[in-house]
N, C-alpha and C positions, 0 to 999 in steps of 0.2 A: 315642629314645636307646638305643643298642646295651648289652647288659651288658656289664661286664667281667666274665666269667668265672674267670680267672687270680685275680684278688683278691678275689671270693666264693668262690673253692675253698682262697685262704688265710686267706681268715677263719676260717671254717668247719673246717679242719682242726687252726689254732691253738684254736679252740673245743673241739675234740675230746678237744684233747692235754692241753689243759688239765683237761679231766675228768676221763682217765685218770692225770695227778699227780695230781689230789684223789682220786681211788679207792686210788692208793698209798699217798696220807700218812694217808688215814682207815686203810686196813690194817694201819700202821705203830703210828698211834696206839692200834687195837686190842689188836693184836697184842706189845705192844710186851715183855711180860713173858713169850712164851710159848718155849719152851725151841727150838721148830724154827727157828733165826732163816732168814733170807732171805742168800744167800751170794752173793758177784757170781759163784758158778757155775752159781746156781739160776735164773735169769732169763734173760728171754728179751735179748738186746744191742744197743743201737743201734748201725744197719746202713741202708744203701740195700740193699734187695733188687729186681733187676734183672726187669722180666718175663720174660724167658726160664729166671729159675731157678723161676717161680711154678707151683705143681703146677696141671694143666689138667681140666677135666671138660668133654665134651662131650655136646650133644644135637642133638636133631632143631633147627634154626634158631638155638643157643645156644653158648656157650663159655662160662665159667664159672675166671677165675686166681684162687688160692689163694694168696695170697702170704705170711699167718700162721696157721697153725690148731692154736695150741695155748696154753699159758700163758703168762702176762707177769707183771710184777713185781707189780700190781695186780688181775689176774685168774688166776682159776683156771682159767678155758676165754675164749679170745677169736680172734675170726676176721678175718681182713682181706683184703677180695678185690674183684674187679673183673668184673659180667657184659658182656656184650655180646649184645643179644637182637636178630634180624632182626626186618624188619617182619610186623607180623602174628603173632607167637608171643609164648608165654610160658616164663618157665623152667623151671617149673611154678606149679601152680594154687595158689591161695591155701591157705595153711599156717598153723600156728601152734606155739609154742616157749618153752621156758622162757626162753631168752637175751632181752635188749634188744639192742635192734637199730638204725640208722643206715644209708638206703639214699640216695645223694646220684647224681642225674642229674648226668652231664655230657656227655650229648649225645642227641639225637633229644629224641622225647616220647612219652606214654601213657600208661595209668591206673592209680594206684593204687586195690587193693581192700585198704576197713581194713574190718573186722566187719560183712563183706554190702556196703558205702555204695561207688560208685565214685567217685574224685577225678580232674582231670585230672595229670598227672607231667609237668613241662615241663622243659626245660636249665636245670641251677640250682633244681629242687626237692628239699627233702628230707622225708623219713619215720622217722617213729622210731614205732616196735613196740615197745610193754608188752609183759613177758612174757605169755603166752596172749592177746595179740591176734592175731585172722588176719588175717593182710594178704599180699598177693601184687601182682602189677607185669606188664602187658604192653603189647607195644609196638604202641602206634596209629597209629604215624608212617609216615613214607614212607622213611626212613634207620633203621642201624642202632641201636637204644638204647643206651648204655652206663650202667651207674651203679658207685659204687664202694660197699660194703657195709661196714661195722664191725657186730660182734656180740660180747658176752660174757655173764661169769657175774663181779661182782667178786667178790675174793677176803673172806674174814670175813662175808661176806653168806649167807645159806641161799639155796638156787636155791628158789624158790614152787615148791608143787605147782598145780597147776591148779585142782582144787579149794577152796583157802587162796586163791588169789587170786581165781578169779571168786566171788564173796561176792555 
């Protein structure tokens, strides 16, 4: 039986979104006395952002769109982007970061690396990175990979140090 692709990347994205209003409305409910309020000028606005406006990073076999990389209503740092890795490369090598993170295939395959362990990454897998987990992604396939990325920092949350969190 073939996936359907289209309505697992809608799941999954209403899944997403739905986090990010719970991230809001817990900051809201934090926050709710605090004198800096949240002004519809201070957030970031719902928008379709077109890939041609997405800021571009390239590398040796990679490209790398930017299409959000700064704060939202709910976070205080969050990123939203899309790699494209040729076969055989990586976009770099396994890393690790305060932010949580969201790596969703939606095309090719290859293996995620979480803390040393490799997994295989097929069309329709995803990965979610604790803060100071290393994890990193290359492509083992014979086409190119794509995955699309969410990362942040919510907002009224302290960002972990590394240390505080690997315990």
């Amino acid at each position: 039986m073939k996936r359907n692709l289209p309505k697992v990347l809608t799941v999954i994205l209403s899944v997403l979104g739905s986090f990010f209003i719970a991230c809001a409305a817990d900051t809201l409910a934090v926050n709710k006395n605090d004198t800096d309020k949240v002004t519809s000028g201070d957030s970031f606005k719902t928008q379709v952002i077109p890939q041609a406006n997405a800021a571009i990073d390239e590398g040796e076999g990679w490209i790398f769109y930017s299409y959000h990389n700064d704060e939202t209503f709910g976070t205080s740092q969050s990123l939203a982007g899309m790699a494209v890795i040729k076969p055989g490369v990586e976009i770099h090598p396994p890393h690790e970061h305060s932010d949580e993170e969201f790596l969703l295939v939606t095309q090719g395959s290859g293996e995620w690396s979480v803390e040393g362990e490799v997994f295989k990454a097929n069309t329709g897998d995803m990965l979610y990175a604790a803060p100071w987990d290393e994890h990193g992604v290359k492509n083992t396939g014979e086409v190119d990979l794509i995955f699309v990325v969410f990362k942040w920092h919510s907002k009224g949350i302290a960002v972990p140090t590394k240390s505080a969190y690997k315990k």
